[in-house]
C-alpha positions in Angstrom: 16.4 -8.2 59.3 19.4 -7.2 61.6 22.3 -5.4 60.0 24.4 -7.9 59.3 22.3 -9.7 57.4 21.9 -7.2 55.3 25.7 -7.0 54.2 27.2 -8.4 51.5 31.1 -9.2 53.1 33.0 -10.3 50.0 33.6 -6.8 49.1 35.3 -6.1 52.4 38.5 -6.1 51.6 41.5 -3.2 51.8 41.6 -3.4 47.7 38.4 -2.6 47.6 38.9 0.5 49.6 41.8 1.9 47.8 40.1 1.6 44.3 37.8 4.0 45.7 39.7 6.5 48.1 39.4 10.2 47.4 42.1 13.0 47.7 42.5 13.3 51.0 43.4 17.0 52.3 42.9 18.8 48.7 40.6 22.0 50.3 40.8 24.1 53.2 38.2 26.4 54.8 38.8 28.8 51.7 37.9 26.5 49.2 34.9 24.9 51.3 33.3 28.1 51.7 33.9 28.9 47.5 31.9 26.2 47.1 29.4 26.3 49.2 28.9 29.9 47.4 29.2 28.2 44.4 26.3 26.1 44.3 24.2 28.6 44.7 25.1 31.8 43.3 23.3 31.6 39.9 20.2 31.7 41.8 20.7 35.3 42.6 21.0 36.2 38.9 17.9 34.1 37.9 15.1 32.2 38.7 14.2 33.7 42.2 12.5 36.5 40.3 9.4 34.2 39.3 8.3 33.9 42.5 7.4 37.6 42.5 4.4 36.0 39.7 3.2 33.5 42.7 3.0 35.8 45.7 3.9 39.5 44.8 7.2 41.2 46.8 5.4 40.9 49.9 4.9 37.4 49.3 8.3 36.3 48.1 10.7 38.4 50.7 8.4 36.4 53.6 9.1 33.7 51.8 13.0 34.0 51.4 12.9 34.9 54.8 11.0 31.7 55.7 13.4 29.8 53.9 16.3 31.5 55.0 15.4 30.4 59.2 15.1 26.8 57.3 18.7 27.0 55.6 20.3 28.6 58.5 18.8 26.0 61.0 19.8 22.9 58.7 23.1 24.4 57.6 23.4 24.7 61.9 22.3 21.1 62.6 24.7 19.8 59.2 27.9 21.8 60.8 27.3 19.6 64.1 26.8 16.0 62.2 29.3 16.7 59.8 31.9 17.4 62.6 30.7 13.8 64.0 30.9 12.1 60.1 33.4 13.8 58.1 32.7 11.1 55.0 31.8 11.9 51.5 28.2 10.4 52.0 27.0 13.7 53.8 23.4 13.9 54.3 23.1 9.9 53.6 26.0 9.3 56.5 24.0 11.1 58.7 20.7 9.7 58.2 22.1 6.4 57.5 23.5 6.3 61.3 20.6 7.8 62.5 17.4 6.1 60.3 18.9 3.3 59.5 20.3 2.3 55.6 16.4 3.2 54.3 16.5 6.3 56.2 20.0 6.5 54.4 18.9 5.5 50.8 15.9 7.7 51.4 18.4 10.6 52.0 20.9 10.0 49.6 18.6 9.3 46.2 16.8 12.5 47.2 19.9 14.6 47.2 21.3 12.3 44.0 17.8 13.7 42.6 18.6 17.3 43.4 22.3 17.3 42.1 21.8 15.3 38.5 18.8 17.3 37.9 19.7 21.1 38.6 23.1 20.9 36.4 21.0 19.8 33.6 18.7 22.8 34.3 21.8 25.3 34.5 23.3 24.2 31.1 20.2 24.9 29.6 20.1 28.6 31.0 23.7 28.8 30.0 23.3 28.1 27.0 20.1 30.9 26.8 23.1 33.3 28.1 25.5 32.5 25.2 22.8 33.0 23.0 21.3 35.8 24.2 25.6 37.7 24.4 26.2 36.5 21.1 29.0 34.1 21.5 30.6 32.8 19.2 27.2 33.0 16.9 26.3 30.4 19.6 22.2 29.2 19.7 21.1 27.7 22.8 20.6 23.8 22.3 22.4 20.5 22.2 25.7 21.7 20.9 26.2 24.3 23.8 25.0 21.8 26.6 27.6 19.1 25.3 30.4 21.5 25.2 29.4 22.6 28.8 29.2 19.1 30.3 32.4 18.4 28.2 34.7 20.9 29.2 33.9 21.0 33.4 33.7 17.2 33.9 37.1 17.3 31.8 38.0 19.7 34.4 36.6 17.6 37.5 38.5 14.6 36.1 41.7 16.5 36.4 41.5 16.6 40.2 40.2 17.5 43.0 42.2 20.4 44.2 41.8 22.0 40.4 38.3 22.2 40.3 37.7 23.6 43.6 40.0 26.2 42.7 38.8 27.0 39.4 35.3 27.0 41.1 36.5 29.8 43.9 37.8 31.7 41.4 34.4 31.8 39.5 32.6 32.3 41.2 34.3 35.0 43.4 33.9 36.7 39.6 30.0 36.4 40.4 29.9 37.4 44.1 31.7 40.6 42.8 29.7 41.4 39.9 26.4 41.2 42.7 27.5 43.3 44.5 28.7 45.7 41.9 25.4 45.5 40.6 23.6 46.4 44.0 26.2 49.6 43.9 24.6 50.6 40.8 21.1 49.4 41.3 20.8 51.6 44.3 21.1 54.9 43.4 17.9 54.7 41.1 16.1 52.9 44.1 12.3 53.6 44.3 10.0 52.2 46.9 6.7 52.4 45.4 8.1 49.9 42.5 8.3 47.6 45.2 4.8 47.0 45.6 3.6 47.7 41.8 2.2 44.2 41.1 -2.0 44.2 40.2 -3.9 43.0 43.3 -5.8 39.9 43.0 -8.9 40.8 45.3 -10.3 37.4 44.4 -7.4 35.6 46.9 -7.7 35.4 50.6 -6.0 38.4 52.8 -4.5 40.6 49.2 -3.2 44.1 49.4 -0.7 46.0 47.8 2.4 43.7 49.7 0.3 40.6 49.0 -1.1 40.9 45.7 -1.9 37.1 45.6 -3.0 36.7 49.0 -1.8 34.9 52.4 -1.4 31.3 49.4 1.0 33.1 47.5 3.6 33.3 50.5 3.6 29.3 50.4 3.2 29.5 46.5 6.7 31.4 46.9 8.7 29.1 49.0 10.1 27.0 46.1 12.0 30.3 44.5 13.4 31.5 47.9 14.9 28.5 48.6 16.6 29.5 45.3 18.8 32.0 47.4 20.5 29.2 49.2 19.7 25.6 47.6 22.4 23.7 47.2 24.5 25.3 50.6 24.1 22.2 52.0 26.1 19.9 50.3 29.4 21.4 51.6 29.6 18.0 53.9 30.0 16.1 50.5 33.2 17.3 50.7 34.4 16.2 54.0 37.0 13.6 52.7 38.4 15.5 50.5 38.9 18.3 53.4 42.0 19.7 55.5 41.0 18.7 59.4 36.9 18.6 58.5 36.0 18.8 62.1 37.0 22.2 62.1 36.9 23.4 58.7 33.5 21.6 57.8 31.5 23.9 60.1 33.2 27.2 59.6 32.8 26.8 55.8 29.3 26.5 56.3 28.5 29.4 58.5 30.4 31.9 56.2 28.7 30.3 53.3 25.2 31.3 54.8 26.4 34.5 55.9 27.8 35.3 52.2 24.4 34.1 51.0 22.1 35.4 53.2 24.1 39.3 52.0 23.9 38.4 48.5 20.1 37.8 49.2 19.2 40.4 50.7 20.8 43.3 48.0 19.8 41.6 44.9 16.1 41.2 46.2 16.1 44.5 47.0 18.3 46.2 44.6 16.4 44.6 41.4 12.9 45.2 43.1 13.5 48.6 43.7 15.1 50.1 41.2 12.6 48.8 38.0 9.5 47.5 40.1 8.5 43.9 41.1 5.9 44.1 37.8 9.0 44.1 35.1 11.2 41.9 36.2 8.7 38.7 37.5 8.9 37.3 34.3 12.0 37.6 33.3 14.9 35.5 32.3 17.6 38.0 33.1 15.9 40.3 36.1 19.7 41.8 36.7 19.5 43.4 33.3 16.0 44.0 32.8 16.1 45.9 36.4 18.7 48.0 35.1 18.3 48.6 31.4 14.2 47.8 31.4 13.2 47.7 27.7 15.8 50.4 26.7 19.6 50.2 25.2 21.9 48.2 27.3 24.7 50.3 29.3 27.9 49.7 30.6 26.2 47.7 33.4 24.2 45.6 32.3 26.2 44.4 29.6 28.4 43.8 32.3 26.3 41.9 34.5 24.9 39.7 31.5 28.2 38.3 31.3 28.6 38.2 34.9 25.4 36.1 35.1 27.0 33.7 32.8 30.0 33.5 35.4 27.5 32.4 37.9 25.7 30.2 36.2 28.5 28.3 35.3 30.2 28.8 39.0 26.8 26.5 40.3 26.7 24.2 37.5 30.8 23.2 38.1 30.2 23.0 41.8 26.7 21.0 41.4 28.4 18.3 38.8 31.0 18.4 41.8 28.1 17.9 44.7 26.4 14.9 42.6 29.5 13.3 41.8 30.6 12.5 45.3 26.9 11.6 46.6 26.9 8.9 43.6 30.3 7.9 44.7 29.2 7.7 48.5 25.7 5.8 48.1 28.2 3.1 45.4 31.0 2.6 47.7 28.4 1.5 50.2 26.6 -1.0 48.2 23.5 0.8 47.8 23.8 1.4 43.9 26.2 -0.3 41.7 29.4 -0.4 43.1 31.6 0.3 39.8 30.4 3.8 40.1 32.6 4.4 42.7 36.1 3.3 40.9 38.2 6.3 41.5 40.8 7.2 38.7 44.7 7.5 39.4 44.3 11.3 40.2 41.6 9.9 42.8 38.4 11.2 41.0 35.2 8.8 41.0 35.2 9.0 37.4 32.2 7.2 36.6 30.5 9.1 39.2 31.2 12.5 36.8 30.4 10.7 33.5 27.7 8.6 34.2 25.8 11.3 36.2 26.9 13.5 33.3 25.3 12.0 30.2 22.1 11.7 32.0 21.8 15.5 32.6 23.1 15.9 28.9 20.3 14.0 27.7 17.5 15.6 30.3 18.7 18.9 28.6 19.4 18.1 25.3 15.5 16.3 24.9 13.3 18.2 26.7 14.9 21.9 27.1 12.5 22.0 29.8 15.4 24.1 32.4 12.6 25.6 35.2 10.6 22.1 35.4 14.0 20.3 35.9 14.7 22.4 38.4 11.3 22.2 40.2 12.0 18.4 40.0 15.3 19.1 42.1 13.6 21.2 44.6 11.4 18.5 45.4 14.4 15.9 45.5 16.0 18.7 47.9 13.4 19.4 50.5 12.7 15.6 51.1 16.6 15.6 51.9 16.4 18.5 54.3 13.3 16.9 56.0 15.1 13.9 56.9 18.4 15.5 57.6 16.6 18.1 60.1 15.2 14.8 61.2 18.5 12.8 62.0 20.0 15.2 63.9 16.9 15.4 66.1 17.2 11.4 66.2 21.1 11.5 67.5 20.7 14.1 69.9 17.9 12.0 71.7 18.9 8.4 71.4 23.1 9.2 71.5 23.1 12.0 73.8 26.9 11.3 74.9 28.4 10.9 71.4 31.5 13.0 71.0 30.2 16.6 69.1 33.0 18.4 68.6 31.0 21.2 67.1 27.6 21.6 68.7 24.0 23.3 66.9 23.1 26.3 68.7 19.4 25.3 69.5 20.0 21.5 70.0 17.1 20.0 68.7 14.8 23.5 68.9 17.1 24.4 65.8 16.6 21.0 63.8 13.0 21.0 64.4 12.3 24.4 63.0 14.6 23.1 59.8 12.2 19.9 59.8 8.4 21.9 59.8 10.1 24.2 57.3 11.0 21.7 55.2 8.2 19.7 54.9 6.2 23.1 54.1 8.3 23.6 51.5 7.9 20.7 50.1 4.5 20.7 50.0 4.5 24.2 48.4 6.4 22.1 45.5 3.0 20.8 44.4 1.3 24.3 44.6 3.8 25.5 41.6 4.5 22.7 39.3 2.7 19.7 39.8 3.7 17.4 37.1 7.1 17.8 38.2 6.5 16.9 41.7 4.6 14.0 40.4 7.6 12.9 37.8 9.9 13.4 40.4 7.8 10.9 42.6 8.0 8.6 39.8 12.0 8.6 39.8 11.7 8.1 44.0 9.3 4.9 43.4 11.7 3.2 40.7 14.9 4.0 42.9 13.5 2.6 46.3 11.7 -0.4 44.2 16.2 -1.4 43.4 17.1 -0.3 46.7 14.1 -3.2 48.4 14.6 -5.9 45.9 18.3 -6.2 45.4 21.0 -3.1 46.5 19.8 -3.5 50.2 21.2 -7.4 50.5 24.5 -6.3 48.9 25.6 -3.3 51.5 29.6 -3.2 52.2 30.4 -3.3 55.8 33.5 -1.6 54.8 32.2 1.8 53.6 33.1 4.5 56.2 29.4 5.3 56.6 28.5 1.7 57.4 31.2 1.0 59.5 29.8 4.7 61.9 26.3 3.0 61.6 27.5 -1.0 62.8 30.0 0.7 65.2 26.8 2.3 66.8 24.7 -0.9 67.0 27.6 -2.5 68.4 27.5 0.1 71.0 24.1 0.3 71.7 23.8 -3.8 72.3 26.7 -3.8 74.7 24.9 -1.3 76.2 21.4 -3.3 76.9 23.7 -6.5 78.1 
C-alpha cells in the first residue's frame, strides 16, 4: 500500500491543527535538562538496589555500566534526530520517517507502554513512602494514589510552562538530597561490604564480585537501566521548546552527565557504607545504608523524605512524557484522534486524563508497583532498539539530510545503542517473565487496532507525517 493510500485527508484541514497545537516556546535548556533529570531520579533512591539479589555488586556495577554506554549512545543518536524532528512525537517521528508508520506505531505504543505503566508503579511506592513517614496517618492504597494522580495532572492541566517548573524545582530538591546523602554516606565507607553477598558456587564463573555468576550480569541489566530510564523522552518535548535544534541536544547531554554522577555516588555510597547484603532487598536502600536496623538519625530521616521528593519529581515528569506521546501518536491518526484536543491553555487534556485513570486503576487493583515497572522496561527497550535502529536507517539511506547536530560515532554509536538494547531486553524475560509476557499481550492487542483500522485513517497533516511524505516525495523525484 503506498502512503497515500494510507491517509485519511478529511482531517486535513488548519482547524484541525489548531485544536491540537501545543505551547510553543514554554521551556528552555534549563527546564529540558530538569526534566530529563526528572524522569529518572527516583530510580536512584529505589529499585536499582534489587539488582544486587540478581548478580551481586560485581554483577550490577557491570551492568549499570553496560547500560550506561547504551543510554549514552541513544541519548547521542536522539540529540542528532531530534535536531532533524523537533515534533512532540519523539521517538515515533523518528522511526516513523525512517521505518515507515509500522516502524512508527511500533515505536510509539512501546514508549506509550513505558510512560502509562511506570507512573502507576511510582504512585504505588509513593504511597509506601507516606506510609512508611507517617503522613497525615496516611496508609498506602487507593486513597493516596488518587490524590497523587489528582493533584499533578491538576497541575499539568494548568500549563505547560507551570509544570516544567514545578518539576525543576523538585526535583533539584532530590538531586540535592543525593548528593547530600553521598557527603554523609562516605565517611563510614568500607570496601569489604562491597563484596559481602554469599557466593553461589553452583552458577557459572562465581566469586566474591560475582556471587551469581557471569548470568547474573545480564540478570542485572533491567535495574541499571533504572539509573537512566526514562532520559530519553526529553525529545517529547520539542514543541513545546525555545529553538529545539539547539536546546534539544544540550538538554540531553547535561541530563546524562547529571545522571551518570548521580549513578555513580549512590551506587557506591549505599554499597559501601552498609554492604551490598543489607540493602538488596530493600525498599528504601538510602536509609537502610545509613541507619541499618538501628534508630533513624538526622540523615536518614532526611533522606526518607527526600526520596519522596524524587519519587514524585519522576512520576510528575513521566505523566508529562506519556501525555505528549499519546498526544503525538492521536494527532497523527494512529489512535483516536479526540485524544489529542488540546485545552485553551494548550494542554492535550485528554491525553493527561485518559492516560491517567488507566494508571489509577493498574495501581489501585493490583498494587503490584515492581511488576508494573518490569512491564515498562520491556515497553522501553523495544523503543530504544528501534530508535538506535532509525538513526542507523537515516544516516544510510539520507546521507545529505540537513543535521544540524551530528552523533559522535555516526552509526558506530547507534549500533552499540541497538546490540545493547536488544540484550536488555532479553534480560527482561530472565527477571520477571510474566511481565514480559503480559506486556507482549498489550503489544499484540495494540498492533491488531493499528492493522485493522488506525492505519487507513493516518492525517497527512500531522507534523511527523508531513517529515515522512516530504521524504517520499523526495526520494521519487530522485529515481525519475
Amino acid at each position: 500500500m503506498t502512503l497515500e493510500e494510507t491517509k485519511d485527508p478529511s482531517p486535513a484541514t488548519d482547524d484541525y491543527l489548531k485544536r491540537r497545537a501545543l505551547r510553543q516556546g514554554s521551556a528552555g535548556w534549563l527546564l529540558l535538562t530538569g526534566l530529563g533529570v526528572g524522569y529518572v531520579v527516583s530510580g536512584d533512591f529505589s529499585g536499582w538496589n534489587i539488582g544486587l539479589a540478581e548478580g551481586g555488586f560485581g554483577g550490577l556495577a557491570t551492568a549499570t555500566v553496560l547500560m550506561g554506554v547504551m543510554y549514552a549512545c541513544l541519548v547521542y543518536a536522539l540529540a542528532e534526530l531530534s535536531a532533524i524532528l523537533p515534533a512532540a512525537g519523539g521517538g515515533y517521528g523518528f522511526a516513523r520517517r525512517a521505518l515507515g508508520t509500522w516502524g512508527g506505531f511500533l515505536t510509539g505504543t512501546a514508549i506509550l507502554i513505558e510512560y502509562i505503566l511506570a507512573p502507576a508503579a511510582i504512585s504505588i511506592f509513593i504511597g509506601d513512602y507516606v506510609e512508611s513517614l507517617g503522613l497525615f496517618g496516611l496508609e498506602s492504597g487507593w486513597p493516596v494514589y488518587l490524590a497523587c494522580f489528582v493533584v499533578f495532572v491538576g497541575i499539568h492541566l494548568w500549563g505547560v510552562g507551570e509544570a516544567l517548573r514545578f518539576s525543576l524545582v523538585v526535583t533539584a530538591v532530590a538531586v540535592a538530597a543525593l548528593l547530600i546523602f553521598a557527603a554523609g554516606a562516605f565517611t563510614e565507607f568500607r570496601a569489604d561490604g562491597l563484596n559481602d553477598i554469599p557466593v553461589d558456587a553452583s552458577a557459572f564463573g562465581s566469586n566474591s564480585w560475582l556471587p551469581y555468576g557471569l548470568l547474573g550480569i545480564w540478570a542485572a541489566f533491567p535495574f541499571g537501566m533504572w539509573f537512566f530510564l526514562g532520559v530519553e523522552g526529553v525529545p517529547l518535548a520539542a514543541e513545546e521548546a525555545k529553538d529545539p535544534v539547539r536546546s534539544m541536544p544540550r538538554a540531553l547531554s547535561l541530563s546524562l552527565m547529571i545522571l551518570v554522577l548521580l549513578a555513580v555516588l549512590t551506587f557506591f555510597a549505599s554499597t559501601g557504607v552498609r554492604g551490598s547484603a543489607a540493602i538488596q532487598d530493600a525498599g528504601n536502600p538510602l536509609v537502610v545504608a545509613l541507619q541499618g536496623d538501628g534508630d533513624p538519625t538526622a540523615l536518614s530521616r532526611f533522606i526518607n523524605y527526600a526520596g519522596l521528593a524524587g519519587l514524585v519529581a519522576s512520576f510528575f515528569s513521566l505523566i508529562y512524557a506519556g501525555s505528549r506521546q499519546l498526544f503525538a501518536l492521536s494527532r497523527a491518526g494512529y489512535l483516536p484522534r479526540f485524544l489529542s484536543l488540546t485545552s485553551r491553555r494548550k494542554s492535550p487534556y485528554l491525553g493527561l486524563l485518559i492516560p491517567g485513570a488507566i494508571g489509577f486503576a493498574l495501581a489501585a487493583a493490583t498494587g503490584n508497583g515492581a511488576r508494573m515497572l518490569n512491564i515498562a522496561v520491556f515497553g522501553a527497550t523495544i523503543s530504544y532498539a528501534l530508535m538506535a535502529l532509525s538513526h542507523i536507517v537515516l544516516r544510510r539511506r539520507e546521507p545529505d539530510l540537513p543535521r544540524p547536530y551530528r552523533t559522535p560515532g555516526g552509526i558506530v554509536t547507534s549500533s552499540v545503542a541497538f546490540v545493547l538494547a536488544l540484550s536488555a531486553l532479553v534480560a527482561t524475560f530472565l527477571v520477571d517473565k510474566d511481565a514480559a509476557f503480559i506486556a507482549l499481550g498489550v503489544y499484540a492487542v495494540a498492533l491488531a487496532y493499528f492493522a485493522f483500522y488506525s492505519r487507513h485513517r493516518l492525517v497527512a497533516s500531522a507534523p511527523e507525517e508531513e517529515f515522512a511524505a516530504l521524504a517520499a516525495a523526495e526520494a521519487e523525484l530522485a529515481r525519475d
